[in-house]
C-alpha positions in Angstrom: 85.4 121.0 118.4 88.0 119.6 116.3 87.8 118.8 113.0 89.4 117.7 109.6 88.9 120.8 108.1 92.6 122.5 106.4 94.0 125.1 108.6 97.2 126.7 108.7 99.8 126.7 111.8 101.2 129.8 112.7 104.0 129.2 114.6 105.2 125.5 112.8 108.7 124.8 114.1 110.9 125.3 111.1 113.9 123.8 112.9 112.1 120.6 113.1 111.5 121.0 109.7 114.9 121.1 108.4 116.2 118.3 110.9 113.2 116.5 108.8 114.8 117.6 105.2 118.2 117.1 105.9 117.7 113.7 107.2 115.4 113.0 103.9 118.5 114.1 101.8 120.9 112.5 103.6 119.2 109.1 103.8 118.6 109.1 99.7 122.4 109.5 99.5 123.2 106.8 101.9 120.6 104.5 100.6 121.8 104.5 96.9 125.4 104.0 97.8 124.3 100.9 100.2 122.0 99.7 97.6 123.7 100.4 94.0 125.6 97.1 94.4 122.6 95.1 94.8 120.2 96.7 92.6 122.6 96.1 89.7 122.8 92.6 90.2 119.5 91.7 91.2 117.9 94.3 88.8 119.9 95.3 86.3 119.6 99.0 88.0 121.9 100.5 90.4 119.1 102.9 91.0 116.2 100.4 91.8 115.7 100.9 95.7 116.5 104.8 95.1 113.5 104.9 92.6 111.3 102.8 95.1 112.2 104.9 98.1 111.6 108.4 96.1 108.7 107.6 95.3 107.4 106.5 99.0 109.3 109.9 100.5 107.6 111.9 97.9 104.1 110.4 99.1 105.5 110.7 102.7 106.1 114.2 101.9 102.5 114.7 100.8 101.2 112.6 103.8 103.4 114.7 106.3 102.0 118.2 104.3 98.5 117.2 104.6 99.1 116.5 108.1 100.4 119.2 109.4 97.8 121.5 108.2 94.7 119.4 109.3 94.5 119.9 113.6 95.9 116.9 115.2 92.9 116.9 117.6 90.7 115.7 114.7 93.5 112.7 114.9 92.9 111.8 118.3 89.0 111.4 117.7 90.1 109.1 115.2 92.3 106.8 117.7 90.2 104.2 118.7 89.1 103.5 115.1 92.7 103.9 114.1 93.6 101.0 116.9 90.9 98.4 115.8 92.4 98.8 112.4 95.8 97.9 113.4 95.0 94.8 115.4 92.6 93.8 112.5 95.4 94.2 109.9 98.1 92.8 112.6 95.9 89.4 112.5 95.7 89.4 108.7 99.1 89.8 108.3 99.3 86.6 110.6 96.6 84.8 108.2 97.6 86.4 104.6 100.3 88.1 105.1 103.2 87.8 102.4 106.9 86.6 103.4 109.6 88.1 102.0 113.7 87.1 103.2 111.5 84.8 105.9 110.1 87.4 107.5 105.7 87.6 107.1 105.4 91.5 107.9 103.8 92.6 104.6 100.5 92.7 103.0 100.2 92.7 99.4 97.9 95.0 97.9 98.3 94.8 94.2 101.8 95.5 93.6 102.6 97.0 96.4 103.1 95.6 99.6 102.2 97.1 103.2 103.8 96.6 106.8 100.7 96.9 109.1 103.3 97.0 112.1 104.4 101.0 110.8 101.4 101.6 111.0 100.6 100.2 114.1 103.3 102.4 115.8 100.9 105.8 114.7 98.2 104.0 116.0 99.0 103.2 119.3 100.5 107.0 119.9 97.3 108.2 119.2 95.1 105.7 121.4 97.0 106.5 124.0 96.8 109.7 123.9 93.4 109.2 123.6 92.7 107.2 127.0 95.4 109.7 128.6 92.5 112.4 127.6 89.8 110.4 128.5 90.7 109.7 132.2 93.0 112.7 132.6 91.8 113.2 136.3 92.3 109.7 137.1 95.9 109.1 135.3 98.0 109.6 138.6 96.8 105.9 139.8 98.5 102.4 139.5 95.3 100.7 138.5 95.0 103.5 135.6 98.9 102.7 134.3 98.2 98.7 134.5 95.1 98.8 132.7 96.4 101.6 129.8 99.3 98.5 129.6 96.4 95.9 129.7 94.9 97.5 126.2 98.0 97.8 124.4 98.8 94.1 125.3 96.5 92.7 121.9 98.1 94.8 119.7 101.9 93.5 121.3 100.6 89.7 120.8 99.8 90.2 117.4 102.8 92.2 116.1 105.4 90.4 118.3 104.3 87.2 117.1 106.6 87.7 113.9 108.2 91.1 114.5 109.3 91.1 118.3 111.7 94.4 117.9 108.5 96.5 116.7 106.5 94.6 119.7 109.2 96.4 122.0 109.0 99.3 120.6 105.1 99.7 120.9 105.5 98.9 124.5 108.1 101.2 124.8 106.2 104.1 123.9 103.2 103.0 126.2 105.3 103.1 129.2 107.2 106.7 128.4 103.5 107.9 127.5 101.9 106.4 131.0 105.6 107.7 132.9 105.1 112.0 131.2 101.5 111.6 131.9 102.0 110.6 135.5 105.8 110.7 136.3 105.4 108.6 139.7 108.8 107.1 139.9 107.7 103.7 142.3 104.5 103.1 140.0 106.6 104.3 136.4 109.2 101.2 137.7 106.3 98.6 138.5 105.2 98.8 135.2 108.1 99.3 133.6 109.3 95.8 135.1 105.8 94.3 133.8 106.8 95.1 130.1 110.2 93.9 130.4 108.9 90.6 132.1 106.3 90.6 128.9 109.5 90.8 126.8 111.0 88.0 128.4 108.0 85.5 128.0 108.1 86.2 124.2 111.8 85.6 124.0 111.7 82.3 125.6 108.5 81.3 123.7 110.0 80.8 120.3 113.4 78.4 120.2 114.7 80.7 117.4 114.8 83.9 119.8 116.7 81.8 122.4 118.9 81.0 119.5 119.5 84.9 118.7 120.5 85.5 122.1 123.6 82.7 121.7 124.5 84.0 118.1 125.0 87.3 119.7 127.1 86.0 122.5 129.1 84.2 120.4 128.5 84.9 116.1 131.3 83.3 115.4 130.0 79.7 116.7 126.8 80.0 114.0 126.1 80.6 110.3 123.6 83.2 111.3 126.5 85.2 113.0 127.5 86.0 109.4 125.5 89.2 109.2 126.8 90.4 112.4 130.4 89.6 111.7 130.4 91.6 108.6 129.1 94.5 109.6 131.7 94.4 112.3 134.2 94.3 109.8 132.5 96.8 108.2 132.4 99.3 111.3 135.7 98.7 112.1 137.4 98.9 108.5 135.8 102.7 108.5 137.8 104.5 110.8 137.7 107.8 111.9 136.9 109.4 108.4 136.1 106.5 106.6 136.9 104.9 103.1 135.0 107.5 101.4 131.0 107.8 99.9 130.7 105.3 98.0 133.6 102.8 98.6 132.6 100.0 100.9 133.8 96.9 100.3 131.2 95.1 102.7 128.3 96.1 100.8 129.4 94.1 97.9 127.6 91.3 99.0 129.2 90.7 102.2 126.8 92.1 104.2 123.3 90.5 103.2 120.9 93.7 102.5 122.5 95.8 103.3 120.3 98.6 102.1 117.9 97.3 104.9 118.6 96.9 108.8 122.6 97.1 108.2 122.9 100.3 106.7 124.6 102.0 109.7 127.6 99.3 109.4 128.2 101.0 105.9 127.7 104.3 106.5 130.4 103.5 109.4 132.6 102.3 106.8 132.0 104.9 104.0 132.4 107.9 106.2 133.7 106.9 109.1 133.2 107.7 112.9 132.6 111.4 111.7 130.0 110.9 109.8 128.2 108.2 112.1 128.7 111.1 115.0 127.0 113.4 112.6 124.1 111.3 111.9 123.7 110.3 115.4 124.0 114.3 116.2 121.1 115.0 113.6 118.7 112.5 115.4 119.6 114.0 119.0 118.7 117.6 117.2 116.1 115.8 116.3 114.4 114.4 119.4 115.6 117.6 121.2 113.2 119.3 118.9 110.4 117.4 119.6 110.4 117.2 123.6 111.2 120.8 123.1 107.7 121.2 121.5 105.4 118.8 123.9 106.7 120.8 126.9 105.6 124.0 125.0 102.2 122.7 124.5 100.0 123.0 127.2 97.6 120.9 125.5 97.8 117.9 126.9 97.0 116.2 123.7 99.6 117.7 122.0 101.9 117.2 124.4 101.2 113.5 124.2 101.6 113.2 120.4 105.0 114.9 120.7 106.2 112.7 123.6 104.8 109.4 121.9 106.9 110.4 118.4 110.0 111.0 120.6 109.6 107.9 122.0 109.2 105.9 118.9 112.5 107.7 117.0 114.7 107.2 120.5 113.7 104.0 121.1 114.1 102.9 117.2 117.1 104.8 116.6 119.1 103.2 119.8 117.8 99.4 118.6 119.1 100.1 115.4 122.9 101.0 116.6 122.8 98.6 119.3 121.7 95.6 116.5 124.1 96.9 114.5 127.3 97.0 117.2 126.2 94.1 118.3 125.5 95.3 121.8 121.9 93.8 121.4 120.4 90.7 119.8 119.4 90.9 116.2 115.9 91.8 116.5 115.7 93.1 112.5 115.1 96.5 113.3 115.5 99.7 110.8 117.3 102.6 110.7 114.7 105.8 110.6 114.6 107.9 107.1 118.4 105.8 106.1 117.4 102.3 105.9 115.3 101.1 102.7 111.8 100.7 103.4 108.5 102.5 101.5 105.8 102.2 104.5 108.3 103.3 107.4 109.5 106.1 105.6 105.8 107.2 104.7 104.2 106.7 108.5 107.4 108.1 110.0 107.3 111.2 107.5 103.1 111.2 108.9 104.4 111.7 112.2 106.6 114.7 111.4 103.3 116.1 110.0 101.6 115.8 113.6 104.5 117.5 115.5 104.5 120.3 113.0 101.1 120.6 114.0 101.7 120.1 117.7 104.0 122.7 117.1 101.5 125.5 116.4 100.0 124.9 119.8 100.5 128.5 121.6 102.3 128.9 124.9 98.3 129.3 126.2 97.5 126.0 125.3 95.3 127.2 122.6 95.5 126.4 119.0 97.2 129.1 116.9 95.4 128.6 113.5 93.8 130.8 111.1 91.0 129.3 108.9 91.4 130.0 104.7 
């Protein structure tokens, strides 16, 4: 029986773990040289968002330590707990939530503020897995992929009603969990089609979504096309080795936060299509890492957790380029472990904690732990 009891993995995937650390490093660097500009004039500190973000990657670190030594199955008992959480602080964010740069995605808790939507991303891996568990024997049938959809669909409402690019990303990693736990192709593509015809109902519910869709066929035409335009510029000023760490122009208030969900523009422009190939490089290390350890794991649990974290990174990641090329609408979408933001980089560090652990699941399916 599982439970929260410390243990420690014996075989933890180190590789993973230095994919994790390098990115860390490399995303405090980034972030300071996107954000210097506008911490000095807003704060008076070129250093402010560094401080912030230390100190949430140093209680990610914690969170992900803590994690990885407690098993992951104790985790999955916790999932349906986990999931009536989320939708319960989904719909307070809808009733109390706090808006910041006219987004309401936060709930203040004394001086801190919380994005229940992170948070609901852990949550829904983890009740999937769960029901995947649950009706293990029964997962290979259409009815069983519609209604695992069906229970995620409360959770969508509520998050996409302000925050429709973490809305597709929670959908996204129900239908790759429902496809590697049943890879039917004909059944995989019927439900598939139901989640992007879900998509489609919430972008023509709200005027402003129709309006993102015309600003990115044409930025140019509108005043909210600014953002996009710049970061353009920005992308395209960089070059092949870029103007150097440090010396973007863009970021000097040409491109609105862009310590936030543009970050990738500057990075373009400091170092260039080298170093944007190199970061991508380090994320497709990464998610090669991680489907490399849920089709080790014969534990179909662990297997899950790895596949569902795979999904969230690859999905994110690829919203976050595409927003930022412009090959997508804006959906306000950020840029894992490099864009500026305390609760992502804590859950997402939390997740690295659960594949370590997956990661000490034998080749026998067993767990390979040995009690203190």
């Amino acid at each position: 029986m599982a439970t929260g009891k410390e243990t420690r993995p014996a075989n933890t995937d180190h590789t993973l773990l230095i994919l994790v650390w390098i990115l860390v490093a490399f995303g405090m660097v980034m972030l300071f040289s996107a954000s210097a500009y506008n911490g000095r004039v807003r704060f008076g500190d070129s250093a402010y968002y560094l401080k912030k973000q230390l100190f949430a990657t140093s209680l990610g670190l914690l969170v992900m330590y803590v994690v990885s030594r407690t098993d992951y199955h104790f985790f999955v008992e916790l999932a349906p707990a986990a999931y009536l959480l989320s939708l319960l602080l989904s719909g307070a964010v809808l009733l109390f939530g706090q808006e910041i740069n006219g987004s309401k995605r936060w709930l203040a808790i004394g001086p801190l503020s919380f994005q229940p939507s992170e948070f609901a991303k852990v949550a829904v891996i983890l009740f999937l897995t769960w029901q995947i568990l649950r009706e293990k024997r029964k997962s290979t049938g259409l009815w069983f992929m519609c209604r695992t959809m069906i229970t995620l669909l409360p959770i969508v409402a509520l998050v996409g009603s302000n925050n429709l690019s973490t809305a597709i990303i929670l959908l996204g990693i129900g239908v790759i969990l429902i496809f590697a736990s049943s890879p039917r192709y004909l059944r995989f593509l019927a439900v598939a089609g139901v989640g992007v015809g879900f998509v489609a109902v919430f972008l023509a519910a709200e005027s402003y979504r129709m309006e993102r869709l015309a600003i990115w066929r044409n930025p140019e035409a509108y005043e909210r096309g600014f953002q996009t335009i710049q970061g353009l510029y920005a992308i395209g000023s960089g070059g092949l080795f870029g103007r150097g760490l440090g010396n973007s122009l863009q970021k000097l208030g040409f491109v609105p936060e862009a310590q936030n969900d543009m970050i990738f523009s500057i990075l373009c422009e400091e170092l260039g299509l080298v170093g944007a190939g190199a970061l991508i490089l380090l994320f497709l290390l990464l998610l090669w890492r991680l489907c490399v350890i849920a089709s080790r794991c014969r534990d179909l649990a662990g297997a899950m957790i790895s596949a569902g974290i795979m999904a969230h990174l690859a999905i994110q990641v690829i919203l976050n380029i595409a927003v930022v090329t412009n090959s997508i609408p804006n959906t306000g979408i950020t840029l894992p472990f490099v864009s500026y933001g305390g609760t992502s980089v804590v859950f997402l560090l939390g997740e690295m904690g659960l594949a370590l652990n997956v990661s000490g699941c034998d080749r026998n399916g067993f767990r390979a732990y040995n009690s203190h």
